[in-house]
C-alpha positions, -999 to 999 in steps of 0.1 A, spaced: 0 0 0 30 26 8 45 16 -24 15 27 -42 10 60 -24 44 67 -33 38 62 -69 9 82 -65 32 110 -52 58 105 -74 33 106 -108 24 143 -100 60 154 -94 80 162 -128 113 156 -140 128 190 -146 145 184 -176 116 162 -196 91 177 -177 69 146 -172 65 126 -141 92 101 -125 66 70 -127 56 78 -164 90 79 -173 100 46 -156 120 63 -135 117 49 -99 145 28 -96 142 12 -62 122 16 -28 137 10 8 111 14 41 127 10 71 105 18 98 97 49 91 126 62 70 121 59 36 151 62 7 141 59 -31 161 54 -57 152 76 -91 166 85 -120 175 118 -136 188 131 -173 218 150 -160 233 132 -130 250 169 -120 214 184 -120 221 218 -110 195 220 -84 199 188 -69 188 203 -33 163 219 -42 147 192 -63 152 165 -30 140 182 -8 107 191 -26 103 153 -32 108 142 0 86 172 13 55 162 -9 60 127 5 58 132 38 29 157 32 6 128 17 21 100 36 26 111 70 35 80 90 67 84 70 94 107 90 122 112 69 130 108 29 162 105 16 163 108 -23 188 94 -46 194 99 -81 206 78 -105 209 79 -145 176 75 -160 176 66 -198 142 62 -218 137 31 -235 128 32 -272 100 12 -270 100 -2 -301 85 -46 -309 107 -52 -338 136 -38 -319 129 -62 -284 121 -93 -305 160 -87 -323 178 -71 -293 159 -77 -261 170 -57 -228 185 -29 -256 170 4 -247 187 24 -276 201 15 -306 226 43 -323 244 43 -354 277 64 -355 281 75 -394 303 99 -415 297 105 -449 330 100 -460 362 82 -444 389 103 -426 373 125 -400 376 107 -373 342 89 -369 355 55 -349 374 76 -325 347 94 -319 330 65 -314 348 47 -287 349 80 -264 315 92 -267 307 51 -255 332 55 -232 321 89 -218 285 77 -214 300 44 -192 311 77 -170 280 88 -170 267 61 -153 252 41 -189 254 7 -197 269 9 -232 277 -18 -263 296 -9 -293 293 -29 -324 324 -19 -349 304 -24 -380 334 -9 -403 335 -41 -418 364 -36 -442 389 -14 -415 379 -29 -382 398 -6 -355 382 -4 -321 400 -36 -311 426 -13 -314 410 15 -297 404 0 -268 437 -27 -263 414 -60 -265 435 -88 -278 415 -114 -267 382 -136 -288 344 -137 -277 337 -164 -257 309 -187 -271 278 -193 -248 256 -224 -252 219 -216 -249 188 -234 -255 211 -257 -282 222 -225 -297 255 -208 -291 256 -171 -289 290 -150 -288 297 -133 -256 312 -98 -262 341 -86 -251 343 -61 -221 365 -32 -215 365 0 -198 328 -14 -190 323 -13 -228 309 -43 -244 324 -49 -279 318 -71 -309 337 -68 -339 345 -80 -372 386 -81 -361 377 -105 -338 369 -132 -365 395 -127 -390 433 -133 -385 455 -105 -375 465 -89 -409 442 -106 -429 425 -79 -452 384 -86 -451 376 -92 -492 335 -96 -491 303 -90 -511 280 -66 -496 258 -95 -488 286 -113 -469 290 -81 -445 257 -76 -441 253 -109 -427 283 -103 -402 257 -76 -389 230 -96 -387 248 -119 -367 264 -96 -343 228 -84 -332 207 -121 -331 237 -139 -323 256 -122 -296 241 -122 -259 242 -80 -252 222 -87 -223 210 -50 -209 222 -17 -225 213 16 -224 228 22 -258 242 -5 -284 262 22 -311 272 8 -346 304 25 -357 294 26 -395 317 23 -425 321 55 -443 295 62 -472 258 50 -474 259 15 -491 250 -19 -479 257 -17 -444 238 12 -434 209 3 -454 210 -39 -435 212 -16 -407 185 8 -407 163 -25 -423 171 -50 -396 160 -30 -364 145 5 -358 170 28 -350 166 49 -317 186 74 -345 220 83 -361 250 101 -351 266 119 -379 306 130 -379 319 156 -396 352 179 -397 347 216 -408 360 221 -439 333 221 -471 342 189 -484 337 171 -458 302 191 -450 292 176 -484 297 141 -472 281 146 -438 251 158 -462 248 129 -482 250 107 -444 217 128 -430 196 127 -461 205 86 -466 193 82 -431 165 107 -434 156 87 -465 153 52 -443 131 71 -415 159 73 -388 160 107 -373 194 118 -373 198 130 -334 230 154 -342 265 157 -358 295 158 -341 324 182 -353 355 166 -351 388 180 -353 372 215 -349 405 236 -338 438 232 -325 449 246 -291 482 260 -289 504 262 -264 495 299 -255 459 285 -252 449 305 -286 429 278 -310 439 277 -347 413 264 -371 431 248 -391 407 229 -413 378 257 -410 359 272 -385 317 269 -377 310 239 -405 293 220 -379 272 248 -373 265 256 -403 250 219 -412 232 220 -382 213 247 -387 208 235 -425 191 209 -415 171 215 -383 191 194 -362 217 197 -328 255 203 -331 260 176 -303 297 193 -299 330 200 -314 363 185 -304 395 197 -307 426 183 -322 446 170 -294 479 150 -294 467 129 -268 438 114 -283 459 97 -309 481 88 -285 451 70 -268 438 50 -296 469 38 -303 478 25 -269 445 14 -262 428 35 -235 403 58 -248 415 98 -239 384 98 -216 397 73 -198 432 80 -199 429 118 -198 395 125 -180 401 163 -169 417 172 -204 397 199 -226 390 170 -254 377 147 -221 355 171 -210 341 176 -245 332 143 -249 319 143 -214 292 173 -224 289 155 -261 278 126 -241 249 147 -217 239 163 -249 234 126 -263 213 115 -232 191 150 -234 183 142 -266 178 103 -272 156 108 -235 132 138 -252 130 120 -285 119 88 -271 91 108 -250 83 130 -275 95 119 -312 78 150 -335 94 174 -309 129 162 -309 147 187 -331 161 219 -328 164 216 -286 190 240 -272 222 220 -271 255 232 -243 287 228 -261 
């Protein structure tokens, strides 16, 4: 009976940055009675909420107000992602809130990178996260993110499904796992395609918040198996300022726009590069991500800067996020990452109202 009244409480009491109730939203994560001391569990778009205080103590007021046998209310909050709730997508991925696909238009601008920090970032965040490195023919998050080792292979039911391989709290399947070290990948569209399939009905994901596809460059076979396959929470598009790469990025949006998956923001990559003096130089243009943006109704997730250290990451292994968390690029991907969770959270709530939201870069 308490449990109800506090759901009852809890429906009239809004989250402040989707401004709909907690219990609506799925957002009541856990209850604990003790007595009479009560602590609930919810969960929150921005876990650095700026008016945390404020917001606890007006929930644990309105509870005591309506339930008065309870003396004291301690609220925590916890990440709260919105499931797209979605059939098709259960039946193929089941326990998969999101699906994401990370795309560029053209190869060269960073898009895997990207990638594995903005997965990484969101582990930060407090998100369970999968990455699927669907770049078929150049398979380089193994790199990425130092994993040398093979899926394990799990016997279920007289089926066996691949396990994916954890790191950094990342869950990873990719094509480099199944091919010899060095061996250059030489397959039919078809063939690839059926590596995706496989990596989403055959590989035990178990639950995620977000599963992100890093995509191969361009908008052939993959992308369309992809956007075919499972309904996409959306896309992720990666650019880098200069024109030609703007025209690229285009071509990414409208193919996705084309196969009904709304395209949730681009990502400017390799935006400027700080100097020593702490002056930027904008060395392959300056505003391009802006300037798409705006073309097209959509968010500029964020820019990133070039920084030394972020090749040094991928190369080594650990993501800069990881490796680097209070550097400027870290902290970009960091806010990229929020920005992400604002979004996918207001589009799944409200899908015709999704575009043109006020993004913090």
């Amino acid at each position: 009976m308490t449990e109800q009244r506090i759901n009852d409480v809890l429906s009239n009491i809004k989250e402040p940055l989707l401004n709909k109730d907690f219990i609506s939203l799925g957002f009541l994560k856990g209850v604990t009675l003790k007595g009479n001391k009560l602590k609930i569990y919810l969960g929150i778009t921005d876990t650095e909420y700026k008016d945390f205080p404020g917001l606890k103590n007006l929930i644990a007021g309105k509870i005591m107000e309506e339930i008065p046998e309870i003396e004291k209310v301690e609220v925590d909050f916890m990440l709260g992602i919105v499931n797209h709730d979605n059939k098709q997508k259960e039946a193929v991925l089941p326990g998969v809130k999101n699906t994401i696909a990370v795309a560029s238009g053209k190869g060269g601008v960073g898009k895997s990178t990207v990638a594995v920090n903005l997965a990484a970032a969101l582990t930060l965040e407090g998100a369970k996260v999968g990455l699927i490195d669907a770049d078929i023919y150049g398979p380089s998050i193994p790199l990425m993110l130092g994993i040398n080792e093979r899926p394990r292979v799990l016997n279920s039911n007289g089926k066996n499904k691949m396990l994916p391989v954890e790191q950094y709290g990342i869950k990873l399947m990719s094509i480099g796992f199944l091919v010899e070290e060095k061996t250059a990948v030489v397959w039919r569209g078809p063939m690839a395609s059926s590596a995706l399939k496989q990596f989403m009905t055959e590989v035990v994901w178990g639950d995620l918040d977000f599963l992100f596809f890093d995509m191969p460059p361009g908008t052939g076979d993959i992308q369309l198996t992809l956007s075919q396959t499972i309904p996409l929470t959306g896309s992720v598009v990666v650019t880098t300022p200069q024109e030609i790469s703007l025209a690229d990025a285009r071509k990414g949006h409208v193919m996705f726009e084309k196969v009904n998956v709304p395209n949730l923001g681009f990502i400017e990559n390799m935006s400027y590069y700080l100097q020593s003096d702490g002056t930027r130089e904008y060395i392959f243009g300056q505003g391009g991500g802006k300037k798409i943006s705006d073309e097209f109704g959509v968010n500029l997730l964020g820019e990133i800067p070039i920084d030394t250290e972020v090749r040094i990451s991928g190369d080594t292994g650990k993501p800069v996020v990881i490796s680097k968390p209070d550097s400027e690029v870290s902290l970009k991907f960091r806010q990229i990452a929020k920005n992400l969770i604002l979004e996918v959270n207001r589009k799944n709530i409200e899908p015709s109202k999704s575009h043109g939201l006020e993004i913090i870069i």
